[in-house]
PDB file with SEQRES, HELIX, SHEET and CRYST1 records, atoms N, CA, C and O in Angstrom:
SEQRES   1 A   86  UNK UNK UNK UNK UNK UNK UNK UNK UNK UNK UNK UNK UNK          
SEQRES   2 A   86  UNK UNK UNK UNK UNK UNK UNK UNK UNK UNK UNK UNK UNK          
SEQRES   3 A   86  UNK UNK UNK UNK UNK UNK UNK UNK UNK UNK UNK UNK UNK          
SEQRES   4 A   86  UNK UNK UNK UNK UNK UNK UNK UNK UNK UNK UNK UNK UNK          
SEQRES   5 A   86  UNK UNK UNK UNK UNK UNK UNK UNK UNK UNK UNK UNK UNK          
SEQRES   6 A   86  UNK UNK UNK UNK UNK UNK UNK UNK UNK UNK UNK UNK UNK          
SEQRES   7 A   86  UNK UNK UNK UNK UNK UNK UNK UNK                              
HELIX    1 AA1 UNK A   33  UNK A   40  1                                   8    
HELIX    2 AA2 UNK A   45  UNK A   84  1                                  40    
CRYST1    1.000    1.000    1.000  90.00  90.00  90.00 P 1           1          
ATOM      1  N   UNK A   1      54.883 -15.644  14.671  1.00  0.00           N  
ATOM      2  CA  UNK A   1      54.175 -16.596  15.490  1.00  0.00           C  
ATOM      3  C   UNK A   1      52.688 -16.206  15.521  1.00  0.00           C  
ATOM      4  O   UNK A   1      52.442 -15.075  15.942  1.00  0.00           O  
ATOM      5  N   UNK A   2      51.754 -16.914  15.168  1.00  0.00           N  
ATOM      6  CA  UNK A   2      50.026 -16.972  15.072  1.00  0.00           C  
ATOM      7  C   UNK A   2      49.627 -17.144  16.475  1.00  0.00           C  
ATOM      8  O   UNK A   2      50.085 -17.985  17.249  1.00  0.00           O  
ATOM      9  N   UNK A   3      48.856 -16.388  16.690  1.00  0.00           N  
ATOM     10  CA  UNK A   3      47.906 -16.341  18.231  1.00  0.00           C  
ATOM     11  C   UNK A   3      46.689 -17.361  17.566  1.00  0.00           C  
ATOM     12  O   UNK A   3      46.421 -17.344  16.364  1.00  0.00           O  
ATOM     13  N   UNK A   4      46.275 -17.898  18.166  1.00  0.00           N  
ATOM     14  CA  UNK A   4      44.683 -18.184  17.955  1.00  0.00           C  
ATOM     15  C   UNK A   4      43.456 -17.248  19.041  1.00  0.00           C  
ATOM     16  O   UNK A   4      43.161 -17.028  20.216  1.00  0.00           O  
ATOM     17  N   UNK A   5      43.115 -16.979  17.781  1.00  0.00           N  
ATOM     18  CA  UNK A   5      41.609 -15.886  18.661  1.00  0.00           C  
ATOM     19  C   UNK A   5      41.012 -16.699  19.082  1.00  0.00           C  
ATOM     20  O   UNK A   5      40.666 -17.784  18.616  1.00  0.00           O  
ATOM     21  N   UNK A   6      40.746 -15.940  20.566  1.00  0.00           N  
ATOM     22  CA  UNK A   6      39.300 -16.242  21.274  1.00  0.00           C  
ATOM     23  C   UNK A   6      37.893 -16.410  20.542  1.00  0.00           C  
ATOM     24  O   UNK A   6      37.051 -15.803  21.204  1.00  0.00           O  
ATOM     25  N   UNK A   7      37.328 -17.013  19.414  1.00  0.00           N  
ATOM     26  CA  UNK A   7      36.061 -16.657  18.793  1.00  0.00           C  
ATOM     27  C   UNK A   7      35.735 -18.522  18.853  1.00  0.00           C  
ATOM     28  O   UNK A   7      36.330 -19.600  18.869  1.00  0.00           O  
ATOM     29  N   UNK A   8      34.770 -18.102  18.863  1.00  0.00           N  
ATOM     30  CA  UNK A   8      33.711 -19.719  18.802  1.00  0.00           C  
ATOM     31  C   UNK A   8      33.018 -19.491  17.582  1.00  0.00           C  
ATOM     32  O   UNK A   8      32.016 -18.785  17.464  1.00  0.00           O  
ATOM     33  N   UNK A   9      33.664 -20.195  16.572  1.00  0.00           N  
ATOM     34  CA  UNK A   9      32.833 -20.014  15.384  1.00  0.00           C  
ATOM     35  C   UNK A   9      31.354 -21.311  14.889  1.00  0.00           C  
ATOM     36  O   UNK A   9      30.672 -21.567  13.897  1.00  0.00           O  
ATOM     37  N   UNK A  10      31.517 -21.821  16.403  1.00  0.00           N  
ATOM     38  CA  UNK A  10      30.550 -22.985  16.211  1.00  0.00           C  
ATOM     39  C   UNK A  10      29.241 -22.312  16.381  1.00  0.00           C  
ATOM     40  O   UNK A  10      28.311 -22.858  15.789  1.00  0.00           O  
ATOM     41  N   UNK A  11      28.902 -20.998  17.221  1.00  0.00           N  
ATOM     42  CA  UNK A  11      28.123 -20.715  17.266  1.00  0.00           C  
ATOM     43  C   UNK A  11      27.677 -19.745  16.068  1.00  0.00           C  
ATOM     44  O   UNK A  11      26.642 -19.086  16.162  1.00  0.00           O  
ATOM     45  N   UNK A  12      28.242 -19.706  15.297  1.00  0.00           N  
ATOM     46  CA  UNK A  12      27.568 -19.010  13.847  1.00  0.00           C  
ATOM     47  C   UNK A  12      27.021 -19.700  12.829  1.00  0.00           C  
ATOM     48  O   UNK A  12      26.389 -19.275  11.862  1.00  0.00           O  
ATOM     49  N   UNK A  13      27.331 -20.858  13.140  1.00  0.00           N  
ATOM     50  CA  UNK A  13      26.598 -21.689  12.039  1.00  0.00           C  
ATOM     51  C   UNK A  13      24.945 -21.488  12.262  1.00  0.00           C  
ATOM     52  O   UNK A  13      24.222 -20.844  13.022  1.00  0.00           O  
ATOM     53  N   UNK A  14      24.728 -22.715  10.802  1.00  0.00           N  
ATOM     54  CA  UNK A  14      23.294 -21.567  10.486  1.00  0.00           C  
ATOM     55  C   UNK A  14      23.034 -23.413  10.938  1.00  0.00           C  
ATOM     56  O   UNK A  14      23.831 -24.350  10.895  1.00  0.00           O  
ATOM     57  N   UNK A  15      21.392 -23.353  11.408  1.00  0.00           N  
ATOM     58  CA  UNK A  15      20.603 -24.399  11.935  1.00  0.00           C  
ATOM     59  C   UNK A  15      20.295 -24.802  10.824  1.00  0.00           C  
ATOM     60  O   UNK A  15      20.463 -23.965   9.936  1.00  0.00           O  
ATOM     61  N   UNK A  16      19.684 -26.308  10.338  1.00  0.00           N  
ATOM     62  CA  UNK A  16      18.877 -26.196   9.259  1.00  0.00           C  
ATOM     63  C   UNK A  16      17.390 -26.469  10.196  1.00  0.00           C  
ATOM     64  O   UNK A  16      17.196 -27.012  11.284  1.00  0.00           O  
ATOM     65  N   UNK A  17      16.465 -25.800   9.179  1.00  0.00           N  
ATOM     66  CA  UNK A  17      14.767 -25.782   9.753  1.00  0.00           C  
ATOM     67  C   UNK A  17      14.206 -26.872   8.892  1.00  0.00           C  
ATOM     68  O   UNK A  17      14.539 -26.874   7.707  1.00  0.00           O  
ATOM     69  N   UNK A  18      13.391 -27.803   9.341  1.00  0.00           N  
ATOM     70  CA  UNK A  18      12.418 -28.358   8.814  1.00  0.00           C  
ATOM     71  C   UNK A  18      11.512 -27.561   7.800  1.00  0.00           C  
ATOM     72  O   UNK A  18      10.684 -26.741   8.196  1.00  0.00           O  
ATOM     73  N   UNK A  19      11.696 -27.818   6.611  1.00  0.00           N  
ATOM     74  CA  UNK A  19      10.758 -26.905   5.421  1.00  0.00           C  
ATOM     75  C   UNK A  19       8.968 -27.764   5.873  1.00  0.00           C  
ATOM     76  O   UNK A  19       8.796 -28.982   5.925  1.00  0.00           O  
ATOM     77  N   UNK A  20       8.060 -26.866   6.092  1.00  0.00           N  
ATOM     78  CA  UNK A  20       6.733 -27.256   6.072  1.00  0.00           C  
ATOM     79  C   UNK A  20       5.902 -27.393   4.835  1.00  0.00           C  
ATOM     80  O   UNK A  20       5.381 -26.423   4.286  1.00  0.00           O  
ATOM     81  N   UNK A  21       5.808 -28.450   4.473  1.00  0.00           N  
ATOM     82  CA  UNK A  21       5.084 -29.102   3.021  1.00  0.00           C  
ATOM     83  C   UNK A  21       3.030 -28.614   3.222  1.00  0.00           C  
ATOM     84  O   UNK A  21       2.345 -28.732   4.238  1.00  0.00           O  
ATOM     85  N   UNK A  22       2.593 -28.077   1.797  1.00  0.00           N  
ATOM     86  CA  UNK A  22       1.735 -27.780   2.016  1.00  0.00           C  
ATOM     87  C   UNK A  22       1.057 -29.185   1.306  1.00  0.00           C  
ATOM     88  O   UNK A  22       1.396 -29.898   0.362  1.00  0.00           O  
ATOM     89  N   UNK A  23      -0.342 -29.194   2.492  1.00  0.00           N  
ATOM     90  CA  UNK A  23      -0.747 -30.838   2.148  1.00  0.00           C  
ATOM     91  C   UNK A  23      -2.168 -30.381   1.510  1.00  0.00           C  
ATOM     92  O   UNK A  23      -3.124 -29.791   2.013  1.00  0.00           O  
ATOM     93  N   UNK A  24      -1.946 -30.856   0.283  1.00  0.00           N  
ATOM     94  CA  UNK A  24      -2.516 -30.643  -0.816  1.00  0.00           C  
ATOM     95  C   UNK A  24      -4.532 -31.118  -0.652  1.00  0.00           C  
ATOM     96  O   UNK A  24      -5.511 -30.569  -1.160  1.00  0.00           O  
ATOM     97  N   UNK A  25      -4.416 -32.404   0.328  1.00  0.00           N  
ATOM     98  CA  UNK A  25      -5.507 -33.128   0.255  1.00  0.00           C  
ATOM     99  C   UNK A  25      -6.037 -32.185   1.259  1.00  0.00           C  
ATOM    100  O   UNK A  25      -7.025 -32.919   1.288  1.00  0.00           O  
ATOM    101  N   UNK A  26      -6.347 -31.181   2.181  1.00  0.00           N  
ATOM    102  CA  UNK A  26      -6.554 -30.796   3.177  1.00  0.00           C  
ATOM    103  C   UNK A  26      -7.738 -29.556   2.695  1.00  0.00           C  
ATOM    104  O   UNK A  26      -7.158 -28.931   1.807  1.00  0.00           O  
ATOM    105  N   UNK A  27      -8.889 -29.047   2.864  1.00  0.00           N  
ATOM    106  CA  UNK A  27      -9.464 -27.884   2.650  1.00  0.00           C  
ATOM    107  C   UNK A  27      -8.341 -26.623   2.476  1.00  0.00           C  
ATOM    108  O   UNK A  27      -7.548 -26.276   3.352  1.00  0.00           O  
ATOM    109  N   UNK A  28      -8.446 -26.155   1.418  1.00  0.00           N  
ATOM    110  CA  UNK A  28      -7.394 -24.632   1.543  1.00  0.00           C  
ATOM    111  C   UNK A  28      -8.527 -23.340   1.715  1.00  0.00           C  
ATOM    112  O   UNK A  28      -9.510 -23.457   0.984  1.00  0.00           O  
ATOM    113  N   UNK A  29      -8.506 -22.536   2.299  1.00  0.00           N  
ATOM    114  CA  UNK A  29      -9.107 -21.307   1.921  1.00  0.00           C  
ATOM    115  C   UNK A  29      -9.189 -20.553   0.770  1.00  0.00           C  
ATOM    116  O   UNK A  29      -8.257 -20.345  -0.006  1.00  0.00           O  
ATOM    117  N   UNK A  30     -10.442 -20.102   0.661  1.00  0.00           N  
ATOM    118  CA  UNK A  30     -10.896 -19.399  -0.365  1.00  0.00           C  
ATOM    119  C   UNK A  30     -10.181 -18.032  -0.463  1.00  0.00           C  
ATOM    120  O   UNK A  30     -10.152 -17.469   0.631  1.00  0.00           O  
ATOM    121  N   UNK A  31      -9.594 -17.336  -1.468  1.00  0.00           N  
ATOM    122  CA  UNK A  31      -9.040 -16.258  -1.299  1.00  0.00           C  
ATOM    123  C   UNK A  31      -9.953 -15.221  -1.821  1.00  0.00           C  
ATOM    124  O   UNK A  31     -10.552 -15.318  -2.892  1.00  0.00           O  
ATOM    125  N   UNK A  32     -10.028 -14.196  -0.983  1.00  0.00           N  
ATOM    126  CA  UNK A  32     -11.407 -13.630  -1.488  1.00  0.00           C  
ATOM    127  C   UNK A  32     -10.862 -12.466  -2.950  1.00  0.00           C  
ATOM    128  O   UNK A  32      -9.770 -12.328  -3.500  1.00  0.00           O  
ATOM    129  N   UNK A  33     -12.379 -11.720  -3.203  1.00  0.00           N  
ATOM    130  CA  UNK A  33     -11.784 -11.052  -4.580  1.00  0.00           C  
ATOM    131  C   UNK A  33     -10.836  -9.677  -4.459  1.00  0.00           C  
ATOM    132  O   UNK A  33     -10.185  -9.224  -5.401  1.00  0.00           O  
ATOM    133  N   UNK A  34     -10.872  -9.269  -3.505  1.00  0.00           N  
ATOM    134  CA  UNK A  34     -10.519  -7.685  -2.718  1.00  0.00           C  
ATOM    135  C   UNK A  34      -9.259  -7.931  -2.529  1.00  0.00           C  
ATOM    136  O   UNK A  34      -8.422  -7.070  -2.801  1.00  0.00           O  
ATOM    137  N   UNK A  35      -8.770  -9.637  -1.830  1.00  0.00           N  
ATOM    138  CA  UNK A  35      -6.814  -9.779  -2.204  1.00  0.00           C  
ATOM    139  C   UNK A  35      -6.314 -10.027  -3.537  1.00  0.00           C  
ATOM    140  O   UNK A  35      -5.276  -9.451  -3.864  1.00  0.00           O  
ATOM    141  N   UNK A  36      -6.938 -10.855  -4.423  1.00  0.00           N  
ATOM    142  CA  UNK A  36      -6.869 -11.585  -5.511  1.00  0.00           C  
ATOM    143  C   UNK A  36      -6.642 -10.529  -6.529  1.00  0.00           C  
ATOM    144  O   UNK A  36      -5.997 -10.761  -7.552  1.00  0.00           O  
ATOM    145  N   UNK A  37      -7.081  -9.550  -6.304  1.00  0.00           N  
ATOM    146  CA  UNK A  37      -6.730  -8.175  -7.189  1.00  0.00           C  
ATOM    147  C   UNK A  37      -5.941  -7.389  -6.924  1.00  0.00           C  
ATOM    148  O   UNK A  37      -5.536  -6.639  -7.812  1.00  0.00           O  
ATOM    149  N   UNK A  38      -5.507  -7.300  -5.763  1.00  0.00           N  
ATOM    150  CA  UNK A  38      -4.041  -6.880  -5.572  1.00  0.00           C  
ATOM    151  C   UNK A  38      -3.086  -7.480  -5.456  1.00  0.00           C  
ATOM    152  O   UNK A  38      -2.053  -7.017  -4.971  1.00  0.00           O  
ATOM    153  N   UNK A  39      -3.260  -8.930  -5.981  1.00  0.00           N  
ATOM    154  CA  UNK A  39      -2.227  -9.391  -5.443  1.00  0.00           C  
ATOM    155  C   UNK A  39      -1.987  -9.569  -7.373  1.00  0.00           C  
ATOM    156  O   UNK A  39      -0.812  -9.588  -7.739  1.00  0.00           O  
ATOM    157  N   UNK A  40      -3.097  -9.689  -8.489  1.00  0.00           N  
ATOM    158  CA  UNK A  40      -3.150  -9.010 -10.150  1.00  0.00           C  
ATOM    159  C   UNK A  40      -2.390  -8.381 -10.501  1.00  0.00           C  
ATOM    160  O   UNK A  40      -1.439  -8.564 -11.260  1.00  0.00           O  
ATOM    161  N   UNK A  41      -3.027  -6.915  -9.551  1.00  0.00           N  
ATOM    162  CA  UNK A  41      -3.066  -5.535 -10.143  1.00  0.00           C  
ATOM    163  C   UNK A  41      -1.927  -4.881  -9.716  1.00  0.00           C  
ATOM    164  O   UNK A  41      -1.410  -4.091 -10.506  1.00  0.00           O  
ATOM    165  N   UNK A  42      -1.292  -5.092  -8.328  1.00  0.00           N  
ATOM    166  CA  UNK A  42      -0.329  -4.018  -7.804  1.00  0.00           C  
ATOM    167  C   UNK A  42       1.044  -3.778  -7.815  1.00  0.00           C  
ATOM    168  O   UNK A  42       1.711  -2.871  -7.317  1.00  0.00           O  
ATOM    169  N   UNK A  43       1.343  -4.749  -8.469  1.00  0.00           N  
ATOM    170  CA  UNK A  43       2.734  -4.732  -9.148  1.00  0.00           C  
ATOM    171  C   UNK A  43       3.367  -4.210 -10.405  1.00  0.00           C  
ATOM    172  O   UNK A  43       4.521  -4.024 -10.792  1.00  0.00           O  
ATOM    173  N   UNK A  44       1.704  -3.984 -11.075  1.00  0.00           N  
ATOM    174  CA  UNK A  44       1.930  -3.963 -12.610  1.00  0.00           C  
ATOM    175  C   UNK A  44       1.561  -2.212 -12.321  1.00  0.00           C  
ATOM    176  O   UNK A  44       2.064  -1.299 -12.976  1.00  0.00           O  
ATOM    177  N   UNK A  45       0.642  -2.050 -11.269  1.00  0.00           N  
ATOM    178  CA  UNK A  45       0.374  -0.688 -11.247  1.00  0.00           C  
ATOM    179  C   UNK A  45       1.106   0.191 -10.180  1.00  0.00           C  
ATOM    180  O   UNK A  45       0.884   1.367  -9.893  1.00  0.00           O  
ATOM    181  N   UNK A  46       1.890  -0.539  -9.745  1.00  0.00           N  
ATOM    182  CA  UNK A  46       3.093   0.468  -8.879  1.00  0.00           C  
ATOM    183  C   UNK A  46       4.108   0.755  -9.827  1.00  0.00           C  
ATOM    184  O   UNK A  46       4.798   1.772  -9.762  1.00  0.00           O  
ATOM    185  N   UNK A  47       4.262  -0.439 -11.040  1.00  0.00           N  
ATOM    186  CA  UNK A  47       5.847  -0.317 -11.457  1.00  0.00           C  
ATOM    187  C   UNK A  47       5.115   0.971 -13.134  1.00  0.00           C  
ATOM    188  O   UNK A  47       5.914   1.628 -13.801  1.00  0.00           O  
ATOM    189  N   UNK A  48       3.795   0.990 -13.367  1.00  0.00           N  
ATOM    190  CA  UNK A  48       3.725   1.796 -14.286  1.00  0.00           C  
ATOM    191  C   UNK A  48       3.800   3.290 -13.387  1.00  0.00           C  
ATOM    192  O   UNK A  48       4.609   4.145 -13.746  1.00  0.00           O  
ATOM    193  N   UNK A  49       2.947   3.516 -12.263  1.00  0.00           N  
ATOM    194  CA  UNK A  49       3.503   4.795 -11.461  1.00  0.00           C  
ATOM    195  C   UNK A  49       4.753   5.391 -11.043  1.00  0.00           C  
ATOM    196  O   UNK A  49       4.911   6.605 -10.918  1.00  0.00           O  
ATOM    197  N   UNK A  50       5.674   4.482 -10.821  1.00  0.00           N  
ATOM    198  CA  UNK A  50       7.302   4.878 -10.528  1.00  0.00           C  
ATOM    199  C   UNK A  50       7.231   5.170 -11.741  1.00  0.00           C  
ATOM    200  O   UNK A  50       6.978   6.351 -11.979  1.00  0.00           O  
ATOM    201  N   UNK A  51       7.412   4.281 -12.857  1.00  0.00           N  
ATOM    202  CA  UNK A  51       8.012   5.006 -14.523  1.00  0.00           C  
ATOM    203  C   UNK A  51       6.954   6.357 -14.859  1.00  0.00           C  
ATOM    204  O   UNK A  51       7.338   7.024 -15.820  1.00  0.00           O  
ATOM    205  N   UNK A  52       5.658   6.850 -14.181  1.00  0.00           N  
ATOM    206  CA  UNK A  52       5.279   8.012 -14.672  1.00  0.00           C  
ATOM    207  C   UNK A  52       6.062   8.958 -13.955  1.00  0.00           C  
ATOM    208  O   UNK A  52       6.650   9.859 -14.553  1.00  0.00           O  
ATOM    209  N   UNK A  53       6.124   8.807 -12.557  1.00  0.00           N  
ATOM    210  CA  UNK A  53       6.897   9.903 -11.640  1.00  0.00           C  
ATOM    211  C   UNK A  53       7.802  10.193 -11.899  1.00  0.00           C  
ATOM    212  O   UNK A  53       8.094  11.389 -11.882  1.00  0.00           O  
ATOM    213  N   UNK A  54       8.795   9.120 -12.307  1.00  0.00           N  
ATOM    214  CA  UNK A  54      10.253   8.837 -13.396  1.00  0.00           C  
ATOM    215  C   UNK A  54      10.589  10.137 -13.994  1.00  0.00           C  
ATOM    216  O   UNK A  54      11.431  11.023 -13.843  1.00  0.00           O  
ATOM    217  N   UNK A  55       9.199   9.778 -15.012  1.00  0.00           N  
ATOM    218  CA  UNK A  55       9.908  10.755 -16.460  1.00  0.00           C  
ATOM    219  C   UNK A  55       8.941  12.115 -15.700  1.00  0.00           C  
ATOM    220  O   UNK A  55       9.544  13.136 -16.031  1.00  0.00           O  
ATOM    221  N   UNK A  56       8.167  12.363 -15.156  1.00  0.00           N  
ATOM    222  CA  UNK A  56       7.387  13.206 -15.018  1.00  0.00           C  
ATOM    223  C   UNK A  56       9.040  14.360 -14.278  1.00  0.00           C  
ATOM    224  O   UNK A  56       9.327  15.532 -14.522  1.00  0.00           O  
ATOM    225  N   UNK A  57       9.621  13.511 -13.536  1.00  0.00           N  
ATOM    226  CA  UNK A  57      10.464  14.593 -12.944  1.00  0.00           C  
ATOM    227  C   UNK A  57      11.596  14.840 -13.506  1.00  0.00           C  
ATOM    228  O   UNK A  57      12.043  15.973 -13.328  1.00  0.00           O  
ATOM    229  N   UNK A  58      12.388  13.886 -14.335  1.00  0.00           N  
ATOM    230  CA  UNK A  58      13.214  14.251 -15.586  1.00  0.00           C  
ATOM    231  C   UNK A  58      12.813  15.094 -16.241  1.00  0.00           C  
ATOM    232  O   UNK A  58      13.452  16.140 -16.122  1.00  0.00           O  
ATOM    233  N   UNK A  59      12.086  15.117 -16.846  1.00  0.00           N  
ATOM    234  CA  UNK A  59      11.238  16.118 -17.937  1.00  0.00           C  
ATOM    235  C   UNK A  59      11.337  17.542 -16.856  1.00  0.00           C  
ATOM    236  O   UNK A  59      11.697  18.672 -17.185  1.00  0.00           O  
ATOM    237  N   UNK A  60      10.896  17.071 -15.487  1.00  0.00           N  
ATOM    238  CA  UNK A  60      10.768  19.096 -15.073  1.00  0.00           C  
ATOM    239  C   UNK A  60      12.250  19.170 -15.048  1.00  0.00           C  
ATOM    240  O   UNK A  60      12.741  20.004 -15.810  1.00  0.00           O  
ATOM    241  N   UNK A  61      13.083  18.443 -14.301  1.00  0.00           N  
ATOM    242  CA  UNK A  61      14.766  18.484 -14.356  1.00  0.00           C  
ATOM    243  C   UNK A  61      14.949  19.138 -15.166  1.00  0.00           C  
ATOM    244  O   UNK A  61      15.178  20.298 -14.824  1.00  0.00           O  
ATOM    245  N   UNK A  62      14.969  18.823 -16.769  1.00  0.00           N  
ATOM    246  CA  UNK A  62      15.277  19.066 -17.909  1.00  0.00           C  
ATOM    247  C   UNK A  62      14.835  20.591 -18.328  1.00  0.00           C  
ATOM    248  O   UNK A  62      15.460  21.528 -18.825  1.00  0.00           O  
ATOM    249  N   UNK A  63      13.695  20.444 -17.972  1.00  0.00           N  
ATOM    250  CA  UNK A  63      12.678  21.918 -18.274  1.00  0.00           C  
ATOM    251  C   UNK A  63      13.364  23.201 -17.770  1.00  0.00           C  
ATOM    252  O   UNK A  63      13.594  24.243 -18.385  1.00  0.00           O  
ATOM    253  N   UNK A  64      13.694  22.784 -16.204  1.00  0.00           N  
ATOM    254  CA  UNK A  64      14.578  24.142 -15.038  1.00  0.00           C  
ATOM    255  C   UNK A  64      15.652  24.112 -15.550  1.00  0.00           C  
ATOM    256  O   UNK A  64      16.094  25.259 -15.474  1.00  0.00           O  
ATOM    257  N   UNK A  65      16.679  23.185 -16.262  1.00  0.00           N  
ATOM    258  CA  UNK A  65      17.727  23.481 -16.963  1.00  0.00           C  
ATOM    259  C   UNK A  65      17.679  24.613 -17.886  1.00  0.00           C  
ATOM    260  O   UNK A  65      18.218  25.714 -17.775  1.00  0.00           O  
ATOM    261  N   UNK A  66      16.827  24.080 -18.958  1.00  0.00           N  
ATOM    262  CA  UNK A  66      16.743  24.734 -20.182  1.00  0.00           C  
ATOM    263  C   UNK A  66      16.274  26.227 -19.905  1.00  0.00           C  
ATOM    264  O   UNK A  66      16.820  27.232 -20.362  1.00  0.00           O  
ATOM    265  N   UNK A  67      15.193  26.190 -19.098  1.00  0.00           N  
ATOM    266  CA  UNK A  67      14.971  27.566 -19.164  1.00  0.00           C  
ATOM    267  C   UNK A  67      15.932  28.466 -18.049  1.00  0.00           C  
ATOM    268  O   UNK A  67      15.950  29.690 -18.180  1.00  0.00           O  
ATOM    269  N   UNK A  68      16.561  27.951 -17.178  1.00  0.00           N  
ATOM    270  CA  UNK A  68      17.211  28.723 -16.592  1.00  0.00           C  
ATOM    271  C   UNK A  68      18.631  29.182 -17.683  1.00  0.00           C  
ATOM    272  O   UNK A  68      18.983  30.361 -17.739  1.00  0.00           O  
ATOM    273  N   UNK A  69      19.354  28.078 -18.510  1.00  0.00           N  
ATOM    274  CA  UNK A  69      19.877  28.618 -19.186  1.00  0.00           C  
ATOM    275  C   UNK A  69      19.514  29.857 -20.414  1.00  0.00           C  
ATOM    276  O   UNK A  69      20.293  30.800 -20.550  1.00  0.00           O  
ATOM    277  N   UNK A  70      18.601  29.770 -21.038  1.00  0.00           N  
ATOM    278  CA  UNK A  70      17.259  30.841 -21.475  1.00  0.00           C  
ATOM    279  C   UNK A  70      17.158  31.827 -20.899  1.00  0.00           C  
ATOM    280  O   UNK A  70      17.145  32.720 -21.747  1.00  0.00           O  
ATOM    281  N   UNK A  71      17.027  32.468 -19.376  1.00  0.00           N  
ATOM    282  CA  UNK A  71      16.654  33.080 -18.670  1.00  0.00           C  
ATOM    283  C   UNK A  71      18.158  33.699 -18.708  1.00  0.00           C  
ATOM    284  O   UNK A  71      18.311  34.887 -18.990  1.00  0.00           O  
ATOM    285  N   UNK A  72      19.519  32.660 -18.346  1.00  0.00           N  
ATOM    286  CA  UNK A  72      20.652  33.322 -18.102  1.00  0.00           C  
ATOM    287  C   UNK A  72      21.268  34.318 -19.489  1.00  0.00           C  
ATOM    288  O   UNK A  72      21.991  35.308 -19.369  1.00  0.00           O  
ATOM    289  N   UNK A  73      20.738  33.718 -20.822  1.00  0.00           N  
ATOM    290  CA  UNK A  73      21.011  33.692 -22.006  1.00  0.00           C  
ATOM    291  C   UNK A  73      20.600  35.885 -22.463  1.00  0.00           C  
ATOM    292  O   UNK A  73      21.373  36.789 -22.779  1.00  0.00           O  
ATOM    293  N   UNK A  74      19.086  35.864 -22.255  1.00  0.00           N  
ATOM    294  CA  UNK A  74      18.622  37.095 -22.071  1.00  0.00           C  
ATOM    295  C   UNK A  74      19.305  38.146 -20.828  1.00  0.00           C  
ATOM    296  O   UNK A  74      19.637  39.298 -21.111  1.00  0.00           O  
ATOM    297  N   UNK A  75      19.400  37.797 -19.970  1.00  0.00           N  
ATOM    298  CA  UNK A  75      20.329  38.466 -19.076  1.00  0.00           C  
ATOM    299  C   UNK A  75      21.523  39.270 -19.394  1.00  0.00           C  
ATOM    300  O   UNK A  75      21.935  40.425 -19.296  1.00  0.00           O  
ATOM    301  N   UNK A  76      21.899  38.054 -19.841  1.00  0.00           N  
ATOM    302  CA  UNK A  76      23.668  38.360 -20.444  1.00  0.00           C  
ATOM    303  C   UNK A  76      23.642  39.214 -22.202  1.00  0.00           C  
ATOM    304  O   UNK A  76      24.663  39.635 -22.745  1.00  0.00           O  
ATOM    305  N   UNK A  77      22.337  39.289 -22.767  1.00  0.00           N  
ATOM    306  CA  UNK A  77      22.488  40.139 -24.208  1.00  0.00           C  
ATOM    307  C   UNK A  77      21.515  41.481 -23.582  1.00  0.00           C  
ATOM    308  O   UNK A  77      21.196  42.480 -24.227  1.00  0.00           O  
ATOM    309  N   UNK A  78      21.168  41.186 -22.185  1.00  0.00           N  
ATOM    310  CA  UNK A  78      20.152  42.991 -22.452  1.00  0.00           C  
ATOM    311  C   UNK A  78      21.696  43.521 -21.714  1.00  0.00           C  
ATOM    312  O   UNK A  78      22.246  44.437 -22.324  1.00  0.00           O  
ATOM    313  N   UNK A  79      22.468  42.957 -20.353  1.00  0.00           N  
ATOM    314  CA  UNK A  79      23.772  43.677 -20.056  1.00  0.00           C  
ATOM    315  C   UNK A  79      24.723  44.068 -21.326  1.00  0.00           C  
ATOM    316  O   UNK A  79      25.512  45.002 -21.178  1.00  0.00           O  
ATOM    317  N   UNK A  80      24.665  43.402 -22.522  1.00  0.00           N  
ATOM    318  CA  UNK A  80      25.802  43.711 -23.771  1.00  0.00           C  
ATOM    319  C   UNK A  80      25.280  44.835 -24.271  1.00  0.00           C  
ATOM    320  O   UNK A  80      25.942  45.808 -24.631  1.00  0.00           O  
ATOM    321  N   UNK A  81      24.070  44.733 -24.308  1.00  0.00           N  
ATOM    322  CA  UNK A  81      22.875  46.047 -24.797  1.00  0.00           C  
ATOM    323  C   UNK A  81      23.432  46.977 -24.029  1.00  0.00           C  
ATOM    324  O   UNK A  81      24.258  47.694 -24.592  1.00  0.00           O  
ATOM    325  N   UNK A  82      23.141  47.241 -22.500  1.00  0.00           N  
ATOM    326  CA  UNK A  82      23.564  48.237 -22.002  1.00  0.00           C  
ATOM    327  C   UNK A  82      24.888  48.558 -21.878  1.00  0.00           C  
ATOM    328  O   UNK A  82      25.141  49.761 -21.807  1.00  0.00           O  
ATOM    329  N   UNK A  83      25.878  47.709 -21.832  1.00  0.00           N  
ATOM    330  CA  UNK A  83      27.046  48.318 -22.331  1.00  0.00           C  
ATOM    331  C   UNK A  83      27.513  49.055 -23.749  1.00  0.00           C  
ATOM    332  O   UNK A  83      28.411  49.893 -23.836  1.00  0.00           O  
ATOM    333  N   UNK A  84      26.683  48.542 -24.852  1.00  0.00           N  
ATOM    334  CA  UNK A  84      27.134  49.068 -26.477  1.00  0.00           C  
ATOM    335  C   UNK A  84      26.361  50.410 -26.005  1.00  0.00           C  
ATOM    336  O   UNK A  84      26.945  51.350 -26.543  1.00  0.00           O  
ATOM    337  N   UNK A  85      25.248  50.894 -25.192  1.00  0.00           N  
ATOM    338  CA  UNK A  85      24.674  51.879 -25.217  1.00  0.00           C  
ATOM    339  C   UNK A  85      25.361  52.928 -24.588  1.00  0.00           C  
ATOM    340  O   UNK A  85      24.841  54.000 -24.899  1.00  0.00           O  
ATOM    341  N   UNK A  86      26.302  53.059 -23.840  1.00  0.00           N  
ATOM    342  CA  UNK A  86      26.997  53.629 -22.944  1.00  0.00           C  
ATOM    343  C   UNK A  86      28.221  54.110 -24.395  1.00  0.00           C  
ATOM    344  O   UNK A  86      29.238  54.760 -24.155  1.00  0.00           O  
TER     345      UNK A  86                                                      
END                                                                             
């Protein structure tokens, strides 16, 4: 046997809004040059900075790998050393 829930689902509906039309015949503002260049420039020069930081920190990732394996590599042949010496 089905209960029906207590929920008012009338109140979740979505409103519709009047969309505001931009009226073309009307003076628009001048956009000055100081936005007009970031609004150019800053997309093209954020998304080339993420891809430098990107690889800039892969590359060290990669780097602390390698040489820590390097580092572990010498470790482990001067201990074989001192054991054949014994």
């Amino acid at each position: 046997m089905l209960r029906k829930l207590p929920i008012n689902f009338a109140k979740w509906t979505v409103k519709k809004v009047p969309v505001q039309q931009k009226r073309f015949n009307s003076q628009q503002k001048e956009i000055s040059p100081h936005i007009m260049f970031y609004k150019n420039y800053a997309r093209p020069l954020g998304k080339v900075t993420l891809f430098a930081l990107a690889t800039y920190y892969g590359l060290e990732i990669v780097w602390w790998k390698l040489d820590a394996s390097e580092q572990e590599a010498i470790k482990n042949s001067e201990l074989r050393n001192l054991e054949n010496a014994k």
